[in-house]
C-alpha positions as CSV (number, residue, x, y, z in Angstrom):
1,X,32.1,-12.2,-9.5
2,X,32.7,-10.6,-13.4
3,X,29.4,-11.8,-14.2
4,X,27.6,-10.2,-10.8
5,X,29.0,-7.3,-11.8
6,X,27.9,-7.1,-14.7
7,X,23.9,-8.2,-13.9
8,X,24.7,-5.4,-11.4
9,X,25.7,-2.9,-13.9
10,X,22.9,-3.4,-16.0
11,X,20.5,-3.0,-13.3
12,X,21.8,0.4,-12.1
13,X,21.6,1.2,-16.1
14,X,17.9,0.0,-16.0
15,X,17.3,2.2,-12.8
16,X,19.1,5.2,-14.3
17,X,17.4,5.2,-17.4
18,X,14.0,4.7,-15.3
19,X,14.9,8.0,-13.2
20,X,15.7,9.6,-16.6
21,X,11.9,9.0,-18.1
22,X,12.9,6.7,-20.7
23,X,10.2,3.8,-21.9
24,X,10.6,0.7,-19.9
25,X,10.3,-0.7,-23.1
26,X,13.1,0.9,-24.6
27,X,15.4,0.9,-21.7
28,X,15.2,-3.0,-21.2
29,X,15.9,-3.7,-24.7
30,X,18.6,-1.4,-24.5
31,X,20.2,-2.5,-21.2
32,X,19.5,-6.3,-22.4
33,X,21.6,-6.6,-25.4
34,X,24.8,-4.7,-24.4
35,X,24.5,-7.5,-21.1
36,X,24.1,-10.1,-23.4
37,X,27.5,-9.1,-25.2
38,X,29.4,-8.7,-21.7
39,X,28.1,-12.1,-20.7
40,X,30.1,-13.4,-23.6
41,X,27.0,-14.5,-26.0
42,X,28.3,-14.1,-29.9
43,X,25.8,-11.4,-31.8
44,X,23.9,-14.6,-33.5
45,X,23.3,-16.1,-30.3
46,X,22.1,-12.6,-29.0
47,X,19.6,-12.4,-32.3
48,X,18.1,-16.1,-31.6
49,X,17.8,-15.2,-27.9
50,X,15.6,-11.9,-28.3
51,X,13.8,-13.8,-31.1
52,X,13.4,-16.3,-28.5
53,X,12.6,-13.9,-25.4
54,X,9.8,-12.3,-27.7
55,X,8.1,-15.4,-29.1
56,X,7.8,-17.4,-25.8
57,X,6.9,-14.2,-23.1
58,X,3.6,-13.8,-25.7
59,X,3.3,-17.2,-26.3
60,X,2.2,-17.6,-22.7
61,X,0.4,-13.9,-22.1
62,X,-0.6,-12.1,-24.6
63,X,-4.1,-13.7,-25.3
64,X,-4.4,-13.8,-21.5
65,X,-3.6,-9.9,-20.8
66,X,-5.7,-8.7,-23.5
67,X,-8.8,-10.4,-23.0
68,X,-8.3,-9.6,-19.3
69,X,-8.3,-6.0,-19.8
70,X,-11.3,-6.3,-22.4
71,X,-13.2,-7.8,-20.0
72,X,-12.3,-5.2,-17.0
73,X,-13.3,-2.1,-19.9
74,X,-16.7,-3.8,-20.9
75,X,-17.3,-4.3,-17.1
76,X,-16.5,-0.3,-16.2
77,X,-18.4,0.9,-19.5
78,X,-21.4,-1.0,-19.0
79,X,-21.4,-0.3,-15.3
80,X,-20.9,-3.4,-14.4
81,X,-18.0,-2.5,-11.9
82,X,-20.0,0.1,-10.2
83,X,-23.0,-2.0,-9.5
84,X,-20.4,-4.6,-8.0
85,X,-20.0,-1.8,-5.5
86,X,-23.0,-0.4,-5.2
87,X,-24.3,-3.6,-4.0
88,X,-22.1,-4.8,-1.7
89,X,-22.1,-1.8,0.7
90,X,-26.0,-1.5,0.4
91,X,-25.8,-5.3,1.3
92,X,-23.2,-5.1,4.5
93,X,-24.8,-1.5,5.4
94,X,-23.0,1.8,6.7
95,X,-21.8,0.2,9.9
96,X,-19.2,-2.4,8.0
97,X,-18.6,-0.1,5.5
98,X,-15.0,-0.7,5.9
99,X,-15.0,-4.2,5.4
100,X,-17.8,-3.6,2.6
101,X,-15.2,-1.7,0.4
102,X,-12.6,-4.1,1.1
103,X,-14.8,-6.3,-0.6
104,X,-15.5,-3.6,-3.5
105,X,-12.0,-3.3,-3.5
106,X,-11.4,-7.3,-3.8
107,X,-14.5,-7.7,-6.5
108,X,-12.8,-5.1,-8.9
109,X,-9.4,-5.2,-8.5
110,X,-10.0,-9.0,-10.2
111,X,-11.1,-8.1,-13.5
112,X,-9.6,-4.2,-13.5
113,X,-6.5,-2.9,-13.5
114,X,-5.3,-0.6,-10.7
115,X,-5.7,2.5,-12.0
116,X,-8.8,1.9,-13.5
117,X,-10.5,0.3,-10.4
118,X,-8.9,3.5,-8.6
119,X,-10.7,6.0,-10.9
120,X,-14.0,3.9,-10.9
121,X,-14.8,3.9,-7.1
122,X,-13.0,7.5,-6.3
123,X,-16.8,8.8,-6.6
124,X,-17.8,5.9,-4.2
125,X,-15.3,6.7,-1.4
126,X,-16.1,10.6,-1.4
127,X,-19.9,9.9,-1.5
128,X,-19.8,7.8,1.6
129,X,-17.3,9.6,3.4
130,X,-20.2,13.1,3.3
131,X,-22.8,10.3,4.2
132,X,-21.1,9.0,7.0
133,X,-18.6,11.7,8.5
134,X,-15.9,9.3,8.5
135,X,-12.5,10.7,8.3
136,X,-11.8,9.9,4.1
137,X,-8.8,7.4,4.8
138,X,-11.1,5.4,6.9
139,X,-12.6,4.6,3.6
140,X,-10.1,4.7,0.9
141,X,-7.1,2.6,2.8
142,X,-9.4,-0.6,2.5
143,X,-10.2,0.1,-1.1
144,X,-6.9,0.5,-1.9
145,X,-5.4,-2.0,0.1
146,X,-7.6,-4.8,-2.1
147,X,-7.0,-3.1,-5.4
148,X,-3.3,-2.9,-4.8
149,X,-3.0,-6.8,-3.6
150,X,-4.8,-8.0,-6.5
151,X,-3.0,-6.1,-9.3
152,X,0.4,-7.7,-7.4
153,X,-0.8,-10.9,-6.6
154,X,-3.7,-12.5,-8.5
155,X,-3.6,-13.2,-12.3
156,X,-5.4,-11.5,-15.4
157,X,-3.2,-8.9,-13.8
158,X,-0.1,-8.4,-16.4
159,X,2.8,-9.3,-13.5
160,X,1.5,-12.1,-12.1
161,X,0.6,-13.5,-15.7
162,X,4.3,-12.8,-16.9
163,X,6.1,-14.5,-13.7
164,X,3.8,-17.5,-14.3
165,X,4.5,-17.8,-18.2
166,X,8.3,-17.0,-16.9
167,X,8.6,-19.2,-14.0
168,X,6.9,-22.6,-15.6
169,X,4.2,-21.9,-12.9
170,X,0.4,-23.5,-13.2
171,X,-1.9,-20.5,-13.4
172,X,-4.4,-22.3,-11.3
173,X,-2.3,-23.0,-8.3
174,X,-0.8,-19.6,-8.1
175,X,-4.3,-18.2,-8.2
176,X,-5.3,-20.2,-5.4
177,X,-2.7,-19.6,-3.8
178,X,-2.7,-16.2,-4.4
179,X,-5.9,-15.9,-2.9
180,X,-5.1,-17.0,0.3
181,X,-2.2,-14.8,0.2
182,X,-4.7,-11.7,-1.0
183,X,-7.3,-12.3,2.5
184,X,-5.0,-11.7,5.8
185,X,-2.7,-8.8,3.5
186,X,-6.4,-6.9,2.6
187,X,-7.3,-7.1,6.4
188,X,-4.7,-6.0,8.0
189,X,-3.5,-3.3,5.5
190,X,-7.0,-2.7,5.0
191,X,-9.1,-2.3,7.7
192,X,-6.8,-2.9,10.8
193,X,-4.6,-0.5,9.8
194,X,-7.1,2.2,8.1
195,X,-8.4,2.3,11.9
196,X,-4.6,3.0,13.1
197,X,-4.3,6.3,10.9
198,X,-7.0,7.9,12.5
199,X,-4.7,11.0,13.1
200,X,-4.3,11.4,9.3
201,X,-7.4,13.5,8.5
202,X,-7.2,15.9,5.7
203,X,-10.0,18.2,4.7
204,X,-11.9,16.3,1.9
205,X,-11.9,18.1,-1.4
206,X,-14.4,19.2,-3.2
207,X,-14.8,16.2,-5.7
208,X,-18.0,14.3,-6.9
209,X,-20.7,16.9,-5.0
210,X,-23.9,15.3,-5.1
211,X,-23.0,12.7,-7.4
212,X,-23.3,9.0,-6.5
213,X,-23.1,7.1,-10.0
214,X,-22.0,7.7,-13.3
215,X,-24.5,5.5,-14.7
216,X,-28.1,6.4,-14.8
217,X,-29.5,2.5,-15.4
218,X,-26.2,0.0,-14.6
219,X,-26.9,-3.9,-15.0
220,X,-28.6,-6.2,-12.5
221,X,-26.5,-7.3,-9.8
222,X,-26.1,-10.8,-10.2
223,X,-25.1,-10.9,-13.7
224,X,-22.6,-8.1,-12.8
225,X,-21.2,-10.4,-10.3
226,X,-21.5,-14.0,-12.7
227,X,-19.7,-12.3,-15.2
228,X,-16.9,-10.8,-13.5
229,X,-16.0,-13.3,-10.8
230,X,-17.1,-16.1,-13.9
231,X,-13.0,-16.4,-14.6
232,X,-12.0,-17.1,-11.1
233,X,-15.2,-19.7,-10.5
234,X,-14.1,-21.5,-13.7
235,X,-10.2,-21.2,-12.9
236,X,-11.0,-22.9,-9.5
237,X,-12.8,-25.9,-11.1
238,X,-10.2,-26.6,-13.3
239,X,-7.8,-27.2,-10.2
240,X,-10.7,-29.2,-8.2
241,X,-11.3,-31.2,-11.1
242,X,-7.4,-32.0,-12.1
243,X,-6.7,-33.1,-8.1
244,X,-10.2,-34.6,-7.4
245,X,-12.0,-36.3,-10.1
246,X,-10.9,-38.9,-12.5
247,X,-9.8,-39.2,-16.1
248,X,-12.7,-38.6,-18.4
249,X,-14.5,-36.3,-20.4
250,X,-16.4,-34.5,-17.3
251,X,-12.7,-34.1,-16.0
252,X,-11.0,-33.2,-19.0
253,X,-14.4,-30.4,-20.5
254,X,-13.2,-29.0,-16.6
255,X,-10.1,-28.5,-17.3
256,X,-10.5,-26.9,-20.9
257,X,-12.9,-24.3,-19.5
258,X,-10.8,-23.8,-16.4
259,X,-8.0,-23.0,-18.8
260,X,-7.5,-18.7,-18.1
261,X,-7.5,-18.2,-21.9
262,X,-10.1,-20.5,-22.9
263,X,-12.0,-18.6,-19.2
264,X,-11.1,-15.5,-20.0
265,X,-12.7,-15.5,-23.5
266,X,-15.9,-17.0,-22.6
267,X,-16.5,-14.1,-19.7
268,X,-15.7,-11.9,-22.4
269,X,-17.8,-13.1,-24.8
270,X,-20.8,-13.1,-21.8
271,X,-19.9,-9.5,-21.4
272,X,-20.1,-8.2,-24.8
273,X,-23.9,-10.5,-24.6
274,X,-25.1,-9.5,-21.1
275,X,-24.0,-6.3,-20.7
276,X,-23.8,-5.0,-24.0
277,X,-26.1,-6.2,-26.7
278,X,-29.1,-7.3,-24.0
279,X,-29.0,-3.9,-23.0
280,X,-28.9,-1.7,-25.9
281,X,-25.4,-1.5,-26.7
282,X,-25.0,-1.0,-30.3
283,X,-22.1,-3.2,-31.6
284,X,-19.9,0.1,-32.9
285,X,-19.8,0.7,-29.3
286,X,-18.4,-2.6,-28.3
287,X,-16.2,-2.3,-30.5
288,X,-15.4,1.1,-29.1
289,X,-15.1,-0.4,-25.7
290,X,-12.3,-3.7,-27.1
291,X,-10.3,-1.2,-29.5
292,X,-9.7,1.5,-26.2
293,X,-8.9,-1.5,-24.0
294,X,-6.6,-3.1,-26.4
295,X,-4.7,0.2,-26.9
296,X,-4.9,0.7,-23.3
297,X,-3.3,-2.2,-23.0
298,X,-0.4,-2.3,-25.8
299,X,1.9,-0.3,-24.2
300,X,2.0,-3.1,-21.0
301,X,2.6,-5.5,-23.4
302,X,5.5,-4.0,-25.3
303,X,7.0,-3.4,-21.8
304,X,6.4,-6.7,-21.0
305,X,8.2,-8.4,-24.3
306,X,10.9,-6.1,-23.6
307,X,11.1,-7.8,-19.8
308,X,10.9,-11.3,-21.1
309,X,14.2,-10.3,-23.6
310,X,15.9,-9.2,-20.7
311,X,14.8,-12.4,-19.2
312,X,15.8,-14.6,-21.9
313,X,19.7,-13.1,-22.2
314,X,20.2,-13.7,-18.4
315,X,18.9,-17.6,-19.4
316,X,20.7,-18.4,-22.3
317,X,24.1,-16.8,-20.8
318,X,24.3,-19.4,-18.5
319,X,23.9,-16.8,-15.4
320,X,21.8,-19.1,-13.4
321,X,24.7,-21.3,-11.8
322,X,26.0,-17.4,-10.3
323,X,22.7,-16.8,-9.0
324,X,21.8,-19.8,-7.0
325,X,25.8,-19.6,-5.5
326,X,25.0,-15.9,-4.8
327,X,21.7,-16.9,-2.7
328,X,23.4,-19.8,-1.0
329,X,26.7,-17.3,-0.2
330,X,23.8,-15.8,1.8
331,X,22.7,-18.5,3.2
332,X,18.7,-17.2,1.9
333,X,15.8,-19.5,0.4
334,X,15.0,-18.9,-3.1
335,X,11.7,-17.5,-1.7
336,X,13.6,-14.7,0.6
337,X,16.2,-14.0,-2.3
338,X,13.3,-13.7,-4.9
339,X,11.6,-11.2,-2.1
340,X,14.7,-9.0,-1.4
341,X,15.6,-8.3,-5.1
342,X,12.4,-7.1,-6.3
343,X,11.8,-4.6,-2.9
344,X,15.2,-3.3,-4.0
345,X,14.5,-3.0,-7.6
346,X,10.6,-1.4,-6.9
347,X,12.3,0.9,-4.5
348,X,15.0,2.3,-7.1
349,X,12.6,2.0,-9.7
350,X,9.1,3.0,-8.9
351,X,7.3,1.2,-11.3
352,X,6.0,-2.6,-9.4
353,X,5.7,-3.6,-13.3
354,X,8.9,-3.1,-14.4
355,X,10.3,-4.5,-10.9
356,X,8.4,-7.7,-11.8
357,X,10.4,-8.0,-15.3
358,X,14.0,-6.9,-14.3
359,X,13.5,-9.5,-11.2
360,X,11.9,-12.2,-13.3
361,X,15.3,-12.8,-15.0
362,X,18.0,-12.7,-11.8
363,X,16.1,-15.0,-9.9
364,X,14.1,-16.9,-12.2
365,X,17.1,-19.6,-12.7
366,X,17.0,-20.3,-8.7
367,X,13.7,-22.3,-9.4
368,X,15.7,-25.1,-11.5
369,X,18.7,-24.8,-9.1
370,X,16.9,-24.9,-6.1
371,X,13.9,-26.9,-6.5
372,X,11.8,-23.9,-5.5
373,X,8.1,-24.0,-6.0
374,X,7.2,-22.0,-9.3
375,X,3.7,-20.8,-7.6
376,X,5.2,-19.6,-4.9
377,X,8.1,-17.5,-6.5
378,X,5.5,-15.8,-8.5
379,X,3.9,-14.8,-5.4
380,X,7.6,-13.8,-3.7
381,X,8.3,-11.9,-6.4
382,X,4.5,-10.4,-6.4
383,X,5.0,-9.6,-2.5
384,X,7.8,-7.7,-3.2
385,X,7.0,-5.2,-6.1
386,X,4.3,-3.7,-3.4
387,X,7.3,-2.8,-1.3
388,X,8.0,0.9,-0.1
389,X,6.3,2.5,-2.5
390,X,7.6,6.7,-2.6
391,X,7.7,9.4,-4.7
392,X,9.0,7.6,-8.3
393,X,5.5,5.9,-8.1
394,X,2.9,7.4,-9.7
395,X,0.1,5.7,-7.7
396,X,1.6,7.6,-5.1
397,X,1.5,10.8,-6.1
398,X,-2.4,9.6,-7.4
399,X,-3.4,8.8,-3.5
400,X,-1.6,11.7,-2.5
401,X,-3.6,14.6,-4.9
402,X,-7.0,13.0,-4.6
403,X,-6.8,12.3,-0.7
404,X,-5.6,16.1,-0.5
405,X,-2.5,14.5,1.5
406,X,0.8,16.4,2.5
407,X,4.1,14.2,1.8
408,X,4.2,13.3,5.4
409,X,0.9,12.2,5.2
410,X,0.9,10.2,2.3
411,X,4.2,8.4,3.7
412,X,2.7,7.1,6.6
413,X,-0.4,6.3,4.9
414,X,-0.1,5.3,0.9
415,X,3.4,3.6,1.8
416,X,2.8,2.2,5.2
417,X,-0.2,0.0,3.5
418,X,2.1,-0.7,0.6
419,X,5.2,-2.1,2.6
420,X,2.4,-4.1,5.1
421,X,0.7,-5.6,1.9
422,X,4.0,-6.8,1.0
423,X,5.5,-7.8,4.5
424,X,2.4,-9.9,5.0
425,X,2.4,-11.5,1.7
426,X,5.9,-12.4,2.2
427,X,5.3,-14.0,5.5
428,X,2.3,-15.6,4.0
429,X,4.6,-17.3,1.0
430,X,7.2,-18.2,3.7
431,X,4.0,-20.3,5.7
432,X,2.8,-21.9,2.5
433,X,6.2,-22.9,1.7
434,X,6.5,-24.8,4.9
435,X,3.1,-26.6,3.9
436,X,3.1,-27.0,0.2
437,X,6.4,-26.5,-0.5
């Protein structure tokens, strides 16, 4: 109970210094080490362990994060991203244009990061809503929906990529399974429900008048779409060709490129290639584009070494033993358990990122004690940092300004498809868990 108490204590610390506007990064270093003493760990031990928590959360993501979000910057400079959309709601035509930006919505959330993917087809949305006189949540709960799901779910994305470095998971698997996850959640939170808020129509504002692009000549299509999908196609192999094919070098050259650093790098490099150099990009500016997306990306990271210290101090004080009797006092799965803590902790905190790290290191241990499939954690854990999203979320307050949404408005729109997205993904893990599990 002593030691409950005090994993609860330094949770409420986390959340308080949260509320108070302090650095993730700072506050989870700061609530780690004084837990780490309470927990009983000598000062040395303490030392080793953050040494520890640093050296093997980077060890598994760093190269994996960075070139992710290089990749996503070359695609949205080059225009890349906005061809991606372009083309698939010229190709599926005004009268799906729902389940054509769902697709967007899928196509870019992979390689960009919310916020970016958010900014880059903003335009989009407004354009087609004047074109069509759709009410403008018609449009923007399916885009949303799929850029949300994969930023929670589906790996380059920085939590995904932690819990599976954390958890011992195989990226491969969790990306598979991830996608299968990512389809019914986008449907039914996109779509489906974007046709249930028909009520919710605010007056559109005045944003991106008579513009359509922000890129007079953007690449061709298909090389838009080889080089940003190119991570997932070769991720995919990788699994096909460890389960199907034998041991040889076809086999093992599979599995090499399938690897999401080694995939990662080469749809970088193919990037920089296709959509830079082959079409006038001089290399200053390249170098313009990786040097913004690696400080873009920095702060994540910090945040994220910070998580994987708090991580480590819960590991190496023995806390796992507590944990597993606390979720079988409860009489939950792992699965459940893994769910429940990170709605609570994305709820209180606001931020689905820092959600993922506090939650990595509570229920993390249930996967050794349990027997609980590392995949499918990550993806519990995923399902529930999407949870009730409210006003200590800044996406929130980002959907609520552009959309021209009152607070009411934005509750039973932003949130409702935030709390489905997870709900749906939980039930999802819980069905895969039955059949894989």
């Amino acid at each position: 109970m002593v030691t409950f108490l005090i994993i609860a204590a330094a949770i409420a610390v986390q959340i308080f210094l949260t509320a108070r506007k302090v650095s993730p990064f700072l506050s989870l270093l700061l609530t780690a080490i004084p837990m780490g003493l309470l927990l009983g760990m000598s000062p040395q031990e303490l030392l080793k362990t953050i040494d520890h928590g640093v050296g093997s959360t980077l060890a598994g993501l760093a190269l994996v994060i960075i070139l992710g979000a290089v990749l996503g910057k070359v695609l949205e400079e080059s225009g890349a991203a906005e061809k991606i959309a372009t083309t698939l709601v010229a190709t599926l035509g005004l009268r799906n244009i729902q389940w054509a930006l769902l697709l967007t919505g899928f196509m870019v959330g992979i390689p960009l990061y919310f916020n970016a993917g958010f900014i880059i087809l903003i335009p989009l949305i407004f354009s087609l809503a004047r074109r069509t006189g759709l009410p403008i949540l018609q449009l923007a709960i399916p885009t949303v929906a799929s850029l949300s799901t994969t930023h929670c779910f589906l790996p380059p994305h920085p939590g995904p990529v932690f819990l599976v470095n954390t958890f011992g998971a195989d990226m491969g698997h969790t990306l598979m399974y991830g996608v299968v996850l990512a389809i019914p959640a986008v449907v039914i939170a996109g779509p489906w429900l974007a046709r249930r808020m028909k009520a919710i129509n605010p007056p559109m504002l005045e944003l991106f008048a008579g513009s359509t692009t922000t890129h007079q000549s953007p690449p061709g299509a298909w090389s838009s779409f080889l080089i940003a999908l190119s991570p997932i196609w070769l991720i995919g192999l990788s699994v096909l060709a460890d389960g199907v094919l034998p041991k040889g070098i076809l086999r093992e050259t599979l599995m090499f490129l399938g690897n999401p650093t080694i995939a990662l790098l080469l749809a970088t490099v193919a990037a920089f290639y296709w959509l830079g150099y082959r079409r006038g990009a001089a290399l200053e500016t390249q170098t313009r584009w990786l040097n913004a997306a690696i400080s873009g990306i920095s702060v994540i990271l910090l945040i994220i070494t910070a998580g994987g210290v708090f991580k480590q101090v819960l590991v190496d004080s023995g806390v796992g033993a507590t944990i597993a009797e606390l979720s079988r006092t409860w009489q939950m799965t792992p699965l459940l358990f893994a769910w429940i803590a990170t709605a609570l902790l994305r709820v209180m905190i606001g931020s689905s990122t820092v959600a993922v790290l506090t939650a990595a290191g509570v229920v993390g241990p249930l996967i050794a004690t349990t027997g609980a499939s590392p995949e499918l954690m990550v993806l519990a854990v995923g399902c529930g940092s999407v949870f009730g999203s409210h006003v200590n979320d800044s996406a929130f307050w980002m959907f609520k300004e552009f959309f021209n949404l009152s607070m009411k408005q934005t509750f039973l729109s932003w949130t409702v498809m935030e709390t489905t997205i997870s709900l749906i993904g939980l039930a999802g893990v819980l069905l895969l868990n039955m059949v894989v599990g």
